[in-house]
C-alpha positions as CSV (number, residue, x, y, z in Angstrom):
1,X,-41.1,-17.6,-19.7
2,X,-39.0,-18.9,-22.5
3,X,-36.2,-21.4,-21.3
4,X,-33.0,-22.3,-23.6
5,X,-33.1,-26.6,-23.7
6,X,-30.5,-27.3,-23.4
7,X,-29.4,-24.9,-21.0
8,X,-27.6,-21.9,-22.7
9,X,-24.3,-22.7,-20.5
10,X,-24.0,-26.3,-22.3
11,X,-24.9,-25.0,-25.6
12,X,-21.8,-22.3,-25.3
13,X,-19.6,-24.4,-23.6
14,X,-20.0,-27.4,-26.4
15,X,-19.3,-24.3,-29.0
16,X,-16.4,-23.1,-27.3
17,X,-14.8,-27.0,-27.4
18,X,-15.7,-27.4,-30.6
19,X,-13.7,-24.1,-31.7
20,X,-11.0,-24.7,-29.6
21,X,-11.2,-21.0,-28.4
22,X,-12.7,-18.4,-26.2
23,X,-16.3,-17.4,-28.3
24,X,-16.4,-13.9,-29.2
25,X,-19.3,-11.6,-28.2
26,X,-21.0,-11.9,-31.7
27,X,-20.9,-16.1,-31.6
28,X,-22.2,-15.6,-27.7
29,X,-25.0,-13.5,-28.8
30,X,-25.9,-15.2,-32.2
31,X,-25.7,-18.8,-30.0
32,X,-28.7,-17.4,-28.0
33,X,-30.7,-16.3,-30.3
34,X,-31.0,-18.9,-32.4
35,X,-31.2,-21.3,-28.8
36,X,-34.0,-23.9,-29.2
37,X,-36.3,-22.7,-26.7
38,X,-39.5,-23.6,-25.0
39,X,-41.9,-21.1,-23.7
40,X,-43.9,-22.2,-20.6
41,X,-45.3,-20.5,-17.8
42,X,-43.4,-19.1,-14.9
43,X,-44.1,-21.7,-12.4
44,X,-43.7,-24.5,-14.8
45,X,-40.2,-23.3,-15.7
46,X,-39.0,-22.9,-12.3
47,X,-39.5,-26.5,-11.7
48,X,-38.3,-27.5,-14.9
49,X,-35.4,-25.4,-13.8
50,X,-34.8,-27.0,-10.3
51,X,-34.9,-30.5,-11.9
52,X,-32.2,-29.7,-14.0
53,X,-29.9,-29.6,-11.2
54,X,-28.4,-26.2,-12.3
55,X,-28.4,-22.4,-12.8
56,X,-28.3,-21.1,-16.4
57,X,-26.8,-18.1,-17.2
58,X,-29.8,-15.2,-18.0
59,X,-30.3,-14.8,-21.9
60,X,-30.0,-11.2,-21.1
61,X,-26.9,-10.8,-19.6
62,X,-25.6,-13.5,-21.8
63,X,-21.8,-12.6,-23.0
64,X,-21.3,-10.8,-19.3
65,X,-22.7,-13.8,-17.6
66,X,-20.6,-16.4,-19.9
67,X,-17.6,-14.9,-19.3
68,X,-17.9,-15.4,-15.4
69,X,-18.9,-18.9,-15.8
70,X,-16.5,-20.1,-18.4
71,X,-13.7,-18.8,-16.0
72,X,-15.5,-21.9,-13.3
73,X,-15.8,-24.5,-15.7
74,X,-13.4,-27.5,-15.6
């Protein structure tokens, strides 16, 4: 399984701050793909998950699932 570190949702949330507006479906999609990543086995990154603390949003749902979550975020 390949897991975004840091988690995709802090990664678009710092780029969104940083631009001072919403991110656009191309800067969503090129953030993730060029995510520093870690590939590890299934059970390995569902405990490296947990220990975060919190969901991420699923690389392949990306702009749908970002635009959910951004709505949440303080």
């Amino acid at each position: 399984m390949i897991v975004p570190v840091p988690a995709l949702v802090i990664t678009l949330r710092h780029a969104e701050t940083r631009k001072g507006s919403p991110l656009t479906e191309s800067e969503v999609l090129a953030l993730r793909d060029n995510a520093p990543s870690i590939a590890m086995p299934r059970a390995e990154a569902a405990n490296f998950i947990e220990a975060r603390g919190y969901s991420d949003i699923d690389p392949r749902s990306c702009w749908e699932d970002w635009q959910r979550v951004r709505l949440q975020l303080p």
